[in-house]
C-alpha positions in Angstrom: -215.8 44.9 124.4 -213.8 48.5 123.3 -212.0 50.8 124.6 -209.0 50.0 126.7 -210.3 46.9 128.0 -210.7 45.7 124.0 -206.9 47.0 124.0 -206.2 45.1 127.4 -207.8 41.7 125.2 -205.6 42.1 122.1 -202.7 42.6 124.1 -202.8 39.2 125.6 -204.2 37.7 123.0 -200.7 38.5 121.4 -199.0 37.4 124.1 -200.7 34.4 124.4 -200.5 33.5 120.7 -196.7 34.5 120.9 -196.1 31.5 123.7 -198.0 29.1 121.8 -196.0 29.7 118.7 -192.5 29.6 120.6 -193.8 26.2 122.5 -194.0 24.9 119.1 -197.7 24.1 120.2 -199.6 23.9 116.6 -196.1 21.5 115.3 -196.9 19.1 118.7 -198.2 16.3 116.8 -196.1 16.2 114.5 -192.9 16.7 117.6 -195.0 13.5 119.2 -194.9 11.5 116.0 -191.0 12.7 115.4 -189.4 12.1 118.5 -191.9 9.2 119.2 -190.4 7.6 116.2 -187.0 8.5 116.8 -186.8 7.0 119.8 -188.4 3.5 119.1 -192.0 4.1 121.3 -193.7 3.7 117.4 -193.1 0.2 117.7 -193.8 -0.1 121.1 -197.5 1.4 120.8 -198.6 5.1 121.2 -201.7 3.2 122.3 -200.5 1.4 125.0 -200.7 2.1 128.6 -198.0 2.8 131.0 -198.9 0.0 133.3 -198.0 -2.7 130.4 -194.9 -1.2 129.4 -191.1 -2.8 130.7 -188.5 -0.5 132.5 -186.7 -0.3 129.7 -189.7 0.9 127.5 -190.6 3.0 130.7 -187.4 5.1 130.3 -187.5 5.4 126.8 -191.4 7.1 127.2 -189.7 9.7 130.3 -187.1 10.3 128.1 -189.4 11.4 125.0 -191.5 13.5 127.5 -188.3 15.3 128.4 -187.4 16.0 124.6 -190.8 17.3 124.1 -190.2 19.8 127.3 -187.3 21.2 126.0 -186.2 22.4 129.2 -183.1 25.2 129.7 -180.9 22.7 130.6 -181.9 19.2 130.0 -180.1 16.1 132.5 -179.4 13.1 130.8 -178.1 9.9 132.8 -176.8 7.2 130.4 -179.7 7.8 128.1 -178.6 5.5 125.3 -178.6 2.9 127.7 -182.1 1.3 126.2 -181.6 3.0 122.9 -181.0 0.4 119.8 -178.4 1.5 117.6 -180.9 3.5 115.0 -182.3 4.9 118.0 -178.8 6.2 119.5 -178.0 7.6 115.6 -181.0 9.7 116.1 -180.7 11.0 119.6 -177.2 12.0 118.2 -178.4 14.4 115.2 -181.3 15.9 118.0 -178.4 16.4 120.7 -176.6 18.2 118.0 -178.9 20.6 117.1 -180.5 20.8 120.3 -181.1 24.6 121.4 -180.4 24.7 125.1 -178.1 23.4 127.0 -177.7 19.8 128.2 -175.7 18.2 130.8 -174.9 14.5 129.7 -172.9 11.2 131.8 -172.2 8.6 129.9 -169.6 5.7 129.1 -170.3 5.8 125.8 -167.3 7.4 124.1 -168.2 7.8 120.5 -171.7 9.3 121.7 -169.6 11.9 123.8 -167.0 12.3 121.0 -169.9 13.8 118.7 -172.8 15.7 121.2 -170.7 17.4 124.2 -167.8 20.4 123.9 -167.0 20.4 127.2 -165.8 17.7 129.9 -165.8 18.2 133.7 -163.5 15.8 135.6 -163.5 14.8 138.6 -160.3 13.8 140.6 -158.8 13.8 143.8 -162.4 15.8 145.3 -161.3 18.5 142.4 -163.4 19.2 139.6 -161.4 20.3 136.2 -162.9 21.8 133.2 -161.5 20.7 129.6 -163.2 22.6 126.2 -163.6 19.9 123.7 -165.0 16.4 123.1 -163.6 13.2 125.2 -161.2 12.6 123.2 -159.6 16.3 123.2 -160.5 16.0 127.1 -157.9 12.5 127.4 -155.5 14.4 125.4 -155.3 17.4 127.5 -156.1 15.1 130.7 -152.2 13.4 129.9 -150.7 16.9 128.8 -152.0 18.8 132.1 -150.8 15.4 134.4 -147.1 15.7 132.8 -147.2 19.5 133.5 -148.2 19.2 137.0 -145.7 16.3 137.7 -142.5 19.0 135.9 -144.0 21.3 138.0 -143.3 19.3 141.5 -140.1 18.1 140.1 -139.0 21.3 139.2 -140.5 23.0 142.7 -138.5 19.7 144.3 -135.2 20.5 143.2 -135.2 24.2 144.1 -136.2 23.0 147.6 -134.2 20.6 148.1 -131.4 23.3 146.7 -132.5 25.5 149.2 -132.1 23.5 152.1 -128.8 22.4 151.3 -127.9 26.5 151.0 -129.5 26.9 154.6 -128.0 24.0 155.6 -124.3 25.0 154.9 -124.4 28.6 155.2 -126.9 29.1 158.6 -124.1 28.8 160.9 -120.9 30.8 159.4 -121.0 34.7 159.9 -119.9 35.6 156.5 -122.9 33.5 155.2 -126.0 33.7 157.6 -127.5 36.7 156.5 -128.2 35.1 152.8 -129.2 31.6 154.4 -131.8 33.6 156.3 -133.5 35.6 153.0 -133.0 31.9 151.9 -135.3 30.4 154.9 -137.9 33.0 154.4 -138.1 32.2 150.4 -138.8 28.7 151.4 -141.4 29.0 154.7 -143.4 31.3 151.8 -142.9 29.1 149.2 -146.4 27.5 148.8 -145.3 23.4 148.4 -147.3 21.5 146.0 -148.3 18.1 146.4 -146.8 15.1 144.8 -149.2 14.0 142.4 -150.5 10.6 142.3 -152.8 8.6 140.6 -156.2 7.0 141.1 -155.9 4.0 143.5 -156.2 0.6 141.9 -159.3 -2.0 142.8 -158.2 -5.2 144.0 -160.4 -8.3 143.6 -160.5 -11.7 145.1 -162.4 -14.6 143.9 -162.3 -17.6 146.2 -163.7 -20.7 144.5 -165.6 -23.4 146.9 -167.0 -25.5 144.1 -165.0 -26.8 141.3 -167.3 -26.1 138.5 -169.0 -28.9 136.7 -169.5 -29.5 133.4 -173.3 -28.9 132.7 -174.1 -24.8 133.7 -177.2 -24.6 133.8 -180.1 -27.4 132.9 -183.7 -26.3 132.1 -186.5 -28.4 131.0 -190.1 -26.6 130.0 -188.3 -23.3 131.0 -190.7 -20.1 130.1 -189.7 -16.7 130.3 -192.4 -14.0 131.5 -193.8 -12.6 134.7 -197.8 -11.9 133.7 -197.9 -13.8 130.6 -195.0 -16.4 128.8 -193.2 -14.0 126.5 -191.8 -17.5 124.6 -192.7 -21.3 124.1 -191.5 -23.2 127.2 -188.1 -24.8 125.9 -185.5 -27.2 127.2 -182.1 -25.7 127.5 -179.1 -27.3 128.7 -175.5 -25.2 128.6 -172.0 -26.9 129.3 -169.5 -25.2 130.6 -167.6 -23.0 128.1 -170.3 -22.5 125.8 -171.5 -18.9 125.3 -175.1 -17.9 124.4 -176.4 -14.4 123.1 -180.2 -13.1 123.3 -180.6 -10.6 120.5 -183.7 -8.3 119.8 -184.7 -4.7 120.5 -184.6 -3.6 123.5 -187.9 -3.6 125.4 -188.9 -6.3 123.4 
């Protein structure tokens, strides 16, 4: 090969070797191993298959494969939901530093607080855009609710001052001519609408039983669906007691 066509071969050769190097492709195992790690699948197995993993561990493996993509804009939907707290820490610092932009819902406060600088609310079928983190965005929220309510107030009383000009001076001769420039100013005026706030839930709980003292009683109970994830136990739990299962998640 020389010539052009040897030309023709270094050219995308270089091109080629330029989109390896910007796909990170000769750091990928060690990306693998970081994120992998990061995100708690270490402990899970790299070896395992997908078939034998939980939900939980399921989302965690989609959400790594998303991090390796590093797409233009990345969608996230709750993902520190089955994230342990070392887990969440680190998903933090890569969020931070992440180079592309990422669109993230979540009730997790603090982890808004310190990965997003912007906010889009929705309320009343309007969406509003705040610059800043959540706490910023409730800040400006109840500034921008108080200037919109002075606003109708304000708007209010020059209507209602209005009307009780046209209302006075519409019929006397001396007068009408005003009251009419009045009437126009307020058929042009554009009214705004009274704000209001979000409507509140109502529940109702009607109880048919009176409750009993024992909860729940188990005897040989095992825990599993393919296999017995724990020895069969007996469990008995009265009413008022409170019991916690604590662990990693996916565990």
């Amino acid at each position: 090969v020389q010539g052009e066509e040897l030309e023709k071969c270094l050219k995308r050769f270089t091109l080629l070797q330029e989109s390896l190097e910007q796909g990170d492709f000769y750091l990928i195992d060690a990306k693998v191993e970081e994120i992998a790690a990061g995100l708690g699948i270490t402990e899970i197995g790299l070896d395992r298959y997908v078939e034998q993993l939980s939900g939980g561990q399921r989302t965690k493996l989609l959400l790594a494969k998303l991090l390796l993509e590093k797409p233009q804009v990345l969608l996230l939907d709750e993902p520190t939901n089955y994230l342990d707290t070392e887990h969440i820490e680190w998903l933090r610092g890569y969020l931070k530093s992440y180079p592309n932009a990422f669109i993230l819902i979540s009730h997790d406060e603090d982890f808004m607080n310190d990965v997003v600088g912007l906010i889009y609310h929705l309320e009343h079928q309007t969406i509003t855009r705040y610059v800043g983190n959540y706490t910023q965005f409730l800040a400006a929220y109840e500034l921008r609710k108080d200037q919109v309510m002075n606003a109708y107030t304000r708007q209010q009383r020059e209507v209602e001052k209005l009307q009780t000009y046209i209302a006075k001076n519409k019929a006397r001769a001396s007068t009408s001519k005003m009251a009419k420039s009045r009437e126009k100013q307020l058929n042009k005026m554009e009214l705004l609408d009274k704000p209001t706030g979000p409507p509140r839930p109502r529940f109702k709980f009607d109880v048919c039983v009176q409750p009993t003292s024992t909860v729940m009683q188990a005897e040989q109970l095992e825990v599993g669906y393919t296999y017995t994830l724990l020895p069969p136990m007996d469990l008995t739990l009265k009413r008022g007691e409170k019991v916690a299962l604590v662990g990693y998640n996916g565990i």
